[in-house]
VEXGU-296161 format. One record per residue (C-alpha): residue number from 1; residue in one letter; x, y negated, z. Coordinates in nm, 3 decimals, padded with zeros to 5 digits, m for minus. Example, Ala and Ser with C-alpha at 12.3 -4.5 7.8 and 13.67 -1.06 7.14 Angstrom:
// residues 2
SITE     i   aa        px        py        pz
SITE     1    a    01.230    00.450    00.780
SITE     2    s    01.367    00.106    00.714
***
This chain:
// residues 240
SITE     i   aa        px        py        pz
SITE     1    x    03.310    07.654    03.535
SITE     2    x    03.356    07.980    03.751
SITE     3    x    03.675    08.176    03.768
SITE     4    x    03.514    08.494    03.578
SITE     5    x    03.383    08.261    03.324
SITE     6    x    03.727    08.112    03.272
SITE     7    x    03.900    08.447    03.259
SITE     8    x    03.696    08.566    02.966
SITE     9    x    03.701    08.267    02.808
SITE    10    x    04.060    08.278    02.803
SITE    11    x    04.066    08.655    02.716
SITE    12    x    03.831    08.572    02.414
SITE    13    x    04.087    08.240    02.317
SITE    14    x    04.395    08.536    02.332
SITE    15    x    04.203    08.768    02.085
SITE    16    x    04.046    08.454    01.845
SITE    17    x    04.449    08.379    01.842
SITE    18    x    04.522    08.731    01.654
SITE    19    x    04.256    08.712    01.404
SITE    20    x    04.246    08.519    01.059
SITE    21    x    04.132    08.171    01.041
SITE    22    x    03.811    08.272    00.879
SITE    23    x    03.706    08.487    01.081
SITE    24    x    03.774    08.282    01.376
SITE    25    x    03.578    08.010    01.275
SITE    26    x    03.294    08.213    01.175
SITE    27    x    03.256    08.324    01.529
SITE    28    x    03.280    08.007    01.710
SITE    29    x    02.984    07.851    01.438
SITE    30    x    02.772    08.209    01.548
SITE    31    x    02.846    08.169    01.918
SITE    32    x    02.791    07.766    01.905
SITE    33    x    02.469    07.789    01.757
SITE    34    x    02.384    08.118    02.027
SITE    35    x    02.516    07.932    02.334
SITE    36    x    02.438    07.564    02.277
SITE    37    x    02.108    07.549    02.428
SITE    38    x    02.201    07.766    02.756
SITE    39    x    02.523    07.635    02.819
SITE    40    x    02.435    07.220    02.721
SITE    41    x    02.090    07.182    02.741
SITE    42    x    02.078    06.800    02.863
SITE    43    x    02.326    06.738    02.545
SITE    44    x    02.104    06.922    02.266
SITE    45    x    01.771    06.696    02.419
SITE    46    x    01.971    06.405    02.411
SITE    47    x    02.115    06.497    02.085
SITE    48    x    01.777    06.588    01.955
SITE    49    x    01.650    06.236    02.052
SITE    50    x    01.859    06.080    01.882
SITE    51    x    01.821    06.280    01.544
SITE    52    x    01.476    06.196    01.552
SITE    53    x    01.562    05.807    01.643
SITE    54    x    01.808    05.788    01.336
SITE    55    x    01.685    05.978    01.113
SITE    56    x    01.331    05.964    01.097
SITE    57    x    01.293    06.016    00.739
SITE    58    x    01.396    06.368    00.834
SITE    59    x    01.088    06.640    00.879
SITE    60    x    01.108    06.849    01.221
SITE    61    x    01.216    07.142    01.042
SITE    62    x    01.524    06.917    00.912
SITE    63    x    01.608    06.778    01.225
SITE    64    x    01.611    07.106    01.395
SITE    65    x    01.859    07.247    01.116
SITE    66    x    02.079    06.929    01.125
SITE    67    x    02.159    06.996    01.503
SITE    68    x    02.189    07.382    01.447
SITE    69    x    02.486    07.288    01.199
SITE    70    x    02.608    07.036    01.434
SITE    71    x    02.622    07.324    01.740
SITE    72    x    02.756    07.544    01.511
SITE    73    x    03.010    07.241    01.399
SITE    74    x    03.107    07.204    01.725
SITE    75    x    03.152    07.619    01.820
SITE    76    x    03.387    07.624    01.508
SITE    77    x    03.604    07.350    01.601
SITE    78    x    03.655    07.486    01.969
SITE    79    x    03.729    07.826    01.818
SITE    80    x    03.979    07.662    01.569
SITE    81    x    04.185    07.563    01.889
SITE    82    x    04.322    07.918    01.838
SITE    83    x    04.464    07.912    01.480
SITE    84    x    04.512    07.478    01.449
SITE    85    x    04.835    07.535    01.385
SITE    86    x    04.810    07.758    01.068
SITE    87    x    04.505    07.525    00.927
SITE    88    x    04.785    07.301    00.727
SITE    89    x    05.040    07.587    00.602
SITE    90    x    04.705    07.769    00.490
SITE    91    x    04.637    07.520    00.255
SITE    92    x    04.300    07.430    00.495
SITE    93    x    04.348    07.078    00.476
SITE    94    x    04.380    06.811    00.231
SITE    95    x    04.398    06.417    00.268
SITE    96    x    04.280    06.171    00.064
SITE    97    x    04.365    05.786    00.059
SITE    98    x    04.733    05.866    00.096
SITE    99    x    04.798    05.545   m00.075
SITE   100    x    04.653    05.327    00.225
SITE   101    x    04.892    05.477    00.478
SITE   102    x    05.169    05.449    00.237
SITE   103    x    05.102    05.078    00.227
SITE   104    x    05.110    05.008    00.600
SITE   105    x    05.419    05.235    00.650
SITE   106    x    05.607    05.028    00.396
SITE   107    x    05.492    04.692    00.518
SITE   108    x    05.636    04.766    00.856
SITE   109    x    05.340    04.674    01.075
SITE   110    x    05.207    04.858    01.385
SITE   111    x    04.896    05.097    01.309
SITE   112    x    04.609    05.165    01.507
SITE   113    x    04.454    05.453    01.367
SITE   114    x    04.063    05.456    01.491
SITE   115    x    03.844    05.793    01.459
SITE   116    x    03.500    05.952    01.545
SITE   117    x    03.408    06.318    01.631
SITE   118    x    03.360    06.404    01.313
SITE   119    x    03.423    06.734    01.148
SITE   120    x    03.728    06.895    01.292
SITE   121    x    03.911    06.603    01.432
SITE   122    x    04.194    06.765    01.520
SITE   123    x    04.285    06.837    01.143
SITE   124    x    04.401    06.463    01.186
SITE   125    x    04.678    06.541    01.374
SITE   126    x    04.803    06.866    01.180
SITE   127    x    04.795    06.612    00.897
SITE   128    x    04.972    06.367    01.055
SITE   129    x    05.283    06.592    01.126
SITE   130    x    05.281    06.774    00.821
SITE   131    x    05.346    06.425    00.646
SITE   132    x    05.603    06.347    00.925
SITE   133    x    05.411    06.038    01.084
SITE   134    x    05.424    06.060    01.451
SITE   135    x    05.081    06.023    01.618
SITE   136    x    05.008    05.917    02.025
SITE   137    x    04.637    05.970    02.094
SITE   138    x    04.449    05.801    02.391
SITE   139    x    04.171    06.053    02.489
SITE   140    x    03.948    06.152    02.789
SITE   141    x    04.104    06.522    02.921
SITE   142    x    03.837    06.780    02.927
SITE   143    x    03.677    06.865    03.290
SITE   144    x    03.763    07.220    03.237
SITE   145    x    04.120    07.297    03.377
SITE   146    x    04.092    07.625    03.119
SITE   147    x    03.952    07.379    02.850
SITE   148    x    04.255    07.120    02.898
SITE   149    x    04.553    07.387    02.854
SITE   150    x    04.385    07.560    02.562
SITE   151    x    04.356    07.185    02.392
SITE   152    x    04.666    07.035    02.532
SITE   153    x    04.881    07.352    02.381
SITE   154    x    04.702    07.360    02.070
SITE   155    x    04.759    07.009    01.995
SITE   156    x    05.107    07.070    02.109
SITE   157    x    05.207    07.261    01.806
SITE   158    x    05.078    06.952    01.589
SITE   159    x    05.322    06.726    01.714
SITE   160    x    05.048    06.510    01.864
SITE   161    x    05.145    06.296    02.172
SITE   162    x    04.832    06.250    02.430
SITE   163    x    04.777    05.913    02.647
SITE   164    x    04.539    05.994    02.905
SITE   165    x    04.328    05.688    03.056
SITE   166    x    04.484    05.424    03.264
SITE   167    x    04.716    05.149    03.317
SITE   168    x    05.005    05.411    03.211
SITE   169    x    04.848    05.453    02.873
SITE   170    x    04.796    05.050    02.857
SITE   171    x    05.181    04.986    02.896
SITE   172    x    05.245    05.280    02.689
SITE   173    x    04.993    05.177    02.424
SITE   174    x    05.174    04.837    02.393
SITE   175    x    05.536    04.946    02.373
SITE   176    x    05.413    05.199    02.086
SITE   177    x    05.297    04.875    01.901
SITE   178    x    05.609    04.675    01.952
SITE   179    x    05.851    04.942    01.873
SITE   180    x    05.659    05.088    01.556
SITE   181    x    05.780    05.452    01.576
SITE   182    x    05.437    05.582    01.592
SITE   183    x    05.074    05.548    01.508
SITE   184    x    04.843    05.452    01.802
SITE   185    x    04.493    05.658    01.758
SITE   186    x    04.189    05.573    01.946
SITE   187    x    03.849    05.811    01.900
SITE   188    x    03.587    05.472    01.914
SITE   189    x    03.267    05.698    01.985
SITE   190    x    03.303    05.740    02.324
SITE   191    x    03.029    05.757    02.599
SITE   192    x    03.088    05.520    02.882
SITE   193    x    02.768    05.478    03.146
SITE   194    x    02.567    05.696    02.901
SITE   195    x    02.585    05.456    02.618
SITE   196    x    02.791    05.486    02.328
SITE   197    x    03.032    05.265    02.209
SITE   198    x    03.061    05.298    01.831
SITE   199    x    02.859    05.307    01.619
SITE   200    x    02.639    05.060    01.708
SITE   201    x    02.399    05.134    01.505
SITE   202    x    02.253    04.808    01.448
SITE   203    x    02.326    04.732    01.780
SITE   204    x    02.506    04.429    01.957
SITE   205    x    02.863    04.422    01.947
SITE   206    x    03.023    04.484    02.263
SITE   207    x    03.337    04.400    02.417
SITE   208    x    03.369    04.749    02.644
SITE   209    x    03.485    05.067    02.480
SITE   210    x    03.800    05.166    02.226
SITE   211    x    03.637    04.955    01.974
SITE   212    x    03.683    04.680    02.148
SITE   213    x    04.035    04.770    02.257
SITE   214    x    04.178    04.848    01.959
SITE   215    x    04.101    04.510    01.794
SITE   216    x    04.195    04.320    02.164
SITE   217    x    04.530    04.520    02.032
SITE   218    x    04.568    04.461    01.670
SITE   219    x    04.522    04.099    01.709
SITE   220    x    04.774    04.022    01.981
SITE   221    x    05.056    04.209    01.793
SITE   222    x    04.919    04.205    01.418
SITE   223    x    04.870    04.539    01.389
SITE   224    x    04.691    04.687    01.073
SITE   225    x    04.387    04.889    01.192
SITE   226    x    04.333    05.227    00.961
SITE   227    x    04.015    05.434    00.990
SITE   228    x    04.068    05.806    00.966
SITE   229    x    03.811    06.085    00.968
SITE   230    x    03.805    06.429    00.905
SITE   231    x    03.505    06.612    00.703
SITE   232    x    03.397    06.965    00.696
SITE   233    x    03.431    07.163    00.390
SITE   234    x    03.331    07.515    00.329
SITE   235    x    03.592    07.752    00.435
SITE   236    x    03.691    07.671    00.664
SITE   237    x    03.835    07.339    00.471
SITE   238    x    03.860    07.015    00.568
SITE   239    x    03.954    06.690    00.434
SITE   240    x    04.109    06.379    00.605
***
């Protein structure tokens, strides 16, 4: 990314900041859905391949509007980075299925939390603090030096601890689990080699990815794995 690119970007973060949540989100669905195609094209063909693997059943005209909501899915939730932190107090957010992580809290265990890209993911962690439940997060830093400080502060301000890749996040990940203070989160739909790891989608199980590691994990120090996800509602809304 060039320096004049990551100037304005960063001027345009500073003014999405100052403006209502609606409003903010509206622009980065416009702008995702304007932009997607100039600024990703190798992701929107590969995305568009696999629309039309999975969903077959799906006309072209479908498949071309599924991955204009997913663009604009995607230039909402980076927009969002600006007002994450008012999503919860604005009454954006609510969770469902309190009652499973009410169960593992009481019985004591370790939690491994896994999650895809769903939605806005980071909605997670906002409602992870607002219920007081401290959250660590293994995750891949973005590329973009401008892209990693607007994510890293945002998330910030949600409480949300992030574990980078490497043996540092390994002996992290396992003193998390033996201490039980916090929830250990792994996103399982990562690309590694240009494959992705979960879902398989009918396909073999494998022993590489998150997937894999977070049941390596839960079985050596019987911790409860809990799937979370986050869904898109009108709104902006979500629910986790």
């Amino acid at each position: 990314m060039s320096l004049g690119r990551d100037g304005l970007d960063e001027a345009l973060f500073r003014l999405l900041r100052r403006l209502p949540t609606p409003l903010v989100s509206g622009f980065g669905g416009a702008l995702g859905r304007l932009i997607a195609a100039r600024r990703a094209p190798e992701a929107v063909a590969r995305a568009r391949a696999a629309v039309a693997l999975l969903r077959p059943d799906l006309g072209p005209a479908e498949q071309a509007a599924l991955l204009d909501r997913a663009a604009e899915n995607l230039g909402r939730l980076l927009a969002e980075h600006a007002s994450l932190h008012r999503l919860w107090p604005e009454g954006r957010i609510t969770f469902a299925g309190e009652e499973h992580v009410i169960a593992v809290v009481r019985a004591g265990t370790p939690v491994i939390g896994i999650t895809c890209h769903t939605g806005n993911w980071e909605a997670i962690a906002s409602a992870a603090h607002a219920f007081r439940l401290p959250l660590a997060v293994v995750y891949r830093p973005p590329r973009s030096a401008l892209e990693r400080r607007i994510a890293e502060q945002a998330r910030a301000r949600t409480g949300l601890r992030l574990l980078p890749p490497g043996l540092g996040s390994a002996v992290e990940a396992v003193r998390i689990l033996e201490e039980k203070r916090e929830f250990l989160g792994f996103f399982v739909d990562e690309s590694r080699g240009g494959e992705l790891m979960a879902p398989r989608f009918g396909r073999p199980p494998t022993r590489r990815g998150n997937m894999a590691i977070a049941i390596r994990l839960a079985l050596r120090h019987g911790a409860e794995i809990l799937p979370v996800w986050s869904e898109r509602l009108p709104g902006p809304r979500f629910r986790v």
